[in-house]
N, CA and C atoms as an extended XYZ file, in Angstrom:
192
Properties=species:S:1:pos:R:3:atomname:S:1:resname:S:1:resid:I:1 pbc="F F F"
N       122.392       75.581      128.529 N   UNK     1
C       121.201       76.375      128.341 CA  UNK     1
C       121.312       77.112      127.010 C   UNK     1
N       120.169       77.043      126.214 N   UNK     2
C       120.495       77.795      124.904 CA  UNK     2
C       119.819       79.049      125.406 C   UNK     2
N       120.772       79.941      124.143 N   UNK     3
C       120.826       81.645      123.873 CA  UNK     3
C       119.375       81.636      123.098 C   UNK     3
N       118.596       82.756      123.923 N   UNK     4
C       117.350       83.057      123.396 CA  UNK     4
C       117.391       84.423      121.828 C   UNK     4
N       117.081       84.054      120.968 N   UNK     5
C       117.389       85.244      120.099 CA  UNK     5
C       116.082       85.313      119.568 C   UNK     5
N       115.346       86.687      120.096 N   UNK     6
C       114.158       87.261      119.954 CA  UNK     6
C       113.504       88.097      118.756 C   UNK     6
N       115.488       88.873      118.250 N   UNK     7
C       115.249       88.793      117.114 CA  UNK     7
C       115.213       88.505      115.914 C   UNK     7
N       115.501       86.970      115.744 N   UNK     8
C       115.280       86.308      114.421 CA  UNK     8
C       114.008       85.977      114.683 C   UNK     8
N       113.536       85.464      115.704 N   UNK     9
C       112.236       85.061      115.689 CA  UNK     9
C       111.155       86.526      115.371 C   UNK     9
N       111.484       87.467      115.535 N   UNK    10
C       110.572       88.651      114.847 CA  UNK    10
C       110.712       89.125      113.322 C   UNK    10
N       112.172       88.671      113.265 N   UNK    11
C       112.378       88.839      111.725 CA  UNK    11
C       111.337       87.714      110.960 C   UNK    11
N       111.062       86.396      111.619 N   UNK    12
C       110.393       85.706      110.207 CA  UNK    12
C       108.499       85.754      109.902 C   UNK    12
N       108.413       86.600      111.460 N   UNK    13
C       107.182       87.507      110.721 CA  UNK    13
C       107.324       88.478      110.232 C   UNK    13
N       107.990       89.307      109.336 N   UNK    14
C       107.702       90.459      109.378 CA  UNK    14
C       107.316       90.345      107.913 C   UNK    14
N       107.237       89.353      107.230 N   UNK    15
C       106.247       89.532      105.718 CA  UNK    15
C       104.765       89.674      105.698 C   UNK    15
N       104.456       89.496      107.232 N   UNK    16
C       102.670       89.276      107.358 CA  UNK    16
C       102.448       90.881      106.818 C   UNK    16
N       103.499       92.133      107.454 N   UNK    17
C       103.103       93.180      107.636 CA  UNK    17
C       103.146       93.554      106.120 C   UNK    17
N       103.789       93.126      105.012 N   UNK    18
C       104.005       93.521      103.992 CA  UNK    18
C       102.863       93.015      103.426 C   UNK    18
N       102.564       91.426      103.266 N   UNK    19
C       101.483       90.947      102.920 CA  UNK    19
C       100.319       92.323      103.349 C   UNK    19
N       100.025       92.173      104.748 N   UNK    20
C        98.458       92.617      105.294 CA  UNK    20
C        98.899       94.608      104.258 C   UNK    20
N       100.091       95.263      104.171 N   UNK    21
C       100.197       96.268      103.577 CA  UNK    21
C        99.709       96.172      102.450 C   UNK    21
N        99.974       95.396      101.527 N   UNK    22
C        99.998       95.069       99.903 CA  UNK    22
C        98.273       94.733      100.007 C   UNK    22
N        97.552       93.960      100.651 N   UNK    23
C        96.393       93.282      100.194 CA  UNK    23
C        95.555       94.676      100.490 C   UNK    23
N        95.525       95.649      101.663 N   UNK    24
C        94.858       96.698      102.290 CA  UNK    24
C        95.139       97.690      101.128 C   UNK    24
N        96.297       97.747      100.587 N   UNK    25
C        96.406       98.804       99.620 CA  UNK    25
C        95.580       98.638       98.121 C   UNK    25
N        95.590       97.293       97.847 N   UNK    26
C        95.003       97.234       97.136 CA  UNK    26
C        93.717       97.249       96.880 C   UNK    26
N        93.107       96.930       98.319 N   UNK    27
C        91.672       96.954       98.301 CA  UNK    27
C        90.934       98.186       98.655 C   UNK    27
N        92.069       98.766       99.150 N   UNK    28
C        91.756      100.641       98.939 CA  UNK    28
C        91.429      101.534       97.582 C   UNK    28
N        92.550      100.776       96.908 N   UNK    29
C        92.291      101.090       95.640 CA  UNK    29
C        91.473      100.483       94.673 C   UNK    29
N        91.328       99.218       94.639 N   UNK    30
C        89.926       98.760       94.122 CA  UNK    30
C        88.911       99.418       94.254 C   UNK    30
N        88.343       99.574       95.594 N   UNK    31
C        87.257      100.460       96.161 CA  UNK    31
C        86.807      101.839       95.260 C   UNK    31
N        88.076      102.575       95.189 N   UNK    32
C        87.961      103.694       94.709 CA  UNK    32
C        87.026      103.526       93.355 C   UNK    32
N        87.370      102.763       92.640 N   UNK    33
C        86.766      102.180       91.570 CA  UNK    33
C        86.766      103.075       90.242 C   UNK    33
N        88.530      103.626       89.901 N   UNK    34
C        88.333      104.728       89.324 CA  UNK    34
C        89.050      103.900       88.151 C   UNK    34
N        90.129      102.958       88.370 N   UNK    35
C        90.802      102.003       87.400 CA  UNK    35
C        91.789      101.528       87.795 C   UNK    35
N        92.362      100.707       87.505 N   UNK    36
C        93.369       99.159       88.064 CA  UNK    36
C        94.567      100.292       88.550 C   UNK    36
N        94.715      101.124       87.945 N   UNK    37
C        95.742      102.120       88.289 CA  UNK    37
C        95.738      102.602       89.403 C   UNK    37
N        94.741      102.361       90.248 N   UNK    38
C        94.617      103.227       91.644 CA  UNK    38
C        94.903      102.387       92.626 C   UNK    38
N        94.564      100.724       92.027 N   UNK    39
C        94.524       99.930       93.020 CA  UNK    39
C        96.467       99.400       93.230 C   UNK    39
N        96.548       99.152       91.778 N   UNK    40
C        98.026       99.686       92.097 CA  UNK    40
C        98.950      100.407       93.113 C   UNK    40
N        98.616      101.668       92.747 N   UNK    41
C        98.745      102.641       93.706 CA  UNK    41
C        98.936      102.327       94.992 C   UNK    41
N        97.522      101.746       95.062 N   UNK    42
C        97.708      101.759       96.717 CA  UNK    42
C        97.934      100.624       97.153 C   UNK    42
N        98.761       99.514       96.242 N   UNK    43
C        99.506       98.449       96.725 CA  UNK    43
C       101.022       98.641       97.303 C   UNK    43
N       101.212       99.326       96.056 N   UNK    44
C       102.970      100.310       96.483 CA  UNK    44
C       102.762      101.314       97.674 C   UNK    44
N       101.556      101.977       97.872 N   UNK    45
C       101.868      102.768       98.982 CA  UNK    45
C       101.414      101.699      100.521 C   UNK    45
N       100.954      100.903      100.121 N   UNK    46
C       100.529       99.838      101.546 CA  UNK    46
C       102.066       99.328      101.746 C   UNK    46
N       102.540       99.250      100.781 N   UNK    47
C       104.050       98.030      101.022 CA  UNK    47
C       105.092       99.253      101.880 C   UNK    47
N       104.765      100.880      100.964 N   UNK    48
C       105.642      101.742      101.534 CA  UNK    48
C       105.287      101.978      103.505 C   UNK    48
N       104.037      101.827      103.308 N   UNK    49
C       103.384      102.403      104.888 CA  UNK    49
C       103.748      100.909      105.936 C   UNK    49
N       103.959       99.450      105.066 N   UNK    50
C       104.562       98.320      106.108 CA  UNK    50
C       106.106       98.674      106.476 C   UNK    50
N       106.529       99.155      105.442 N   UNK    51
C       108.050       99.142      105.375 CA  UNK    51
C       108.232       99.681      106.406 C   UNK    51
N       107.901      101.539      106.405 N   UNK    52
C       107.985      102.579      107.475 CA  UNK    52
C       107.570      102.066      108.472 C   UNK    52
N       106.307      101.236      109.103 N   UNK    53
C       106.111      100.919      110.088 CA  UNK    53
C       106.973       99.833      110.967 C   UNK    53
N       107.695       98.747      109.907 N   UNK    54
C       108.616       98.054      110.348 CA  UNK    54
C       110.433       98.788      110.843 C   UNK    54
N       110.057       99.200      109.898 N   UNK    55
C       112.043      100.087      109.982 CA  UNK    55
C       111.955      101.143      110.897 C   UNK    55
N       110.589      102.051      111.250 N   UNK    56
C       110.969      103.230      112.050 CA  UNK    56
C       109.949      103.194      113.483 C   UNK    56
N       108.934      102.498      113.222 N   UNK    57
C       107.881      102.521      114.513 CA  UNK    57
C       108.290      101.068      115.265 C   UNK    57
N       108.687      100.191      114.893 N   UNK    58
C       108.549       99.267      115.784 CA  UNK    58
C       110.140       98.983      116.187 C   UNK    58
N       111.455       99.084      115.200 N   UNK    59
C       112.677       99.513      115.669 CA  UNK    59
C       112.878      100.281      116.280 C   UNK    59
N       112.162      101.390      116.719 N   UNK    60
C       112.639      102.294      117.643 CA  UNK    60
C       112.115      101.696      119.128 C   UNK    60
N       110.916      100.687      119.343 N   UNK    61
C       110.472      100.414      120.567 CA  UNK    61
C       111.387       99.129      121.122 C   UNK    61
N       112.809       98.912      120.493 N   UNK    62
C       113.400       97.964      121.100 CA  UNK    62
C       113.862       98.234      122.462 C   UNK    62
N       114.390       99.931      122.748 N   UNK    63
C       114.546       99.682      124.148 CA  UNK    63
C       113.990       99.448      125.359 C   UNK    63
N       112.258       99.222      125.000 N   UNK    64
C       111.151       99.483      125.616 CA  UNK    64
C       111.037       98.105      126.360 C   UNK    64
């Protein structure tokens, strides 16, 4: 019988969250429509808000 390992199989999604971070940030900042600089902005802070959500909100619900 093979060993089930649940978490590699969660590890090889976890770029969607960076992707869906990066594209949302940027289109936040596009929006704003103040200059490429904002949209920037809020590409690095979408990637920062996937990161945190991967490393501290969804690692902590492993014992769940």
């Amino acid at each position: 019988m093979a060993h089930h390992h649940p978490e590699s199989e969660d590890r090889q999604y976890d770029y969607l969250y960076y992707v869906i971070g990066l594209v949302s940030g940027l289109f936040t900042g596009g929006i704003l429509d103040v200059g490429i600089i904002y949209a920037l902005v809020g590409g690095v802070l979408g990637l920062l808000t996937a990161a945190f959500y991967l490393n501290v909100l969804v690692k902590g619900r492993e014992g769940a």
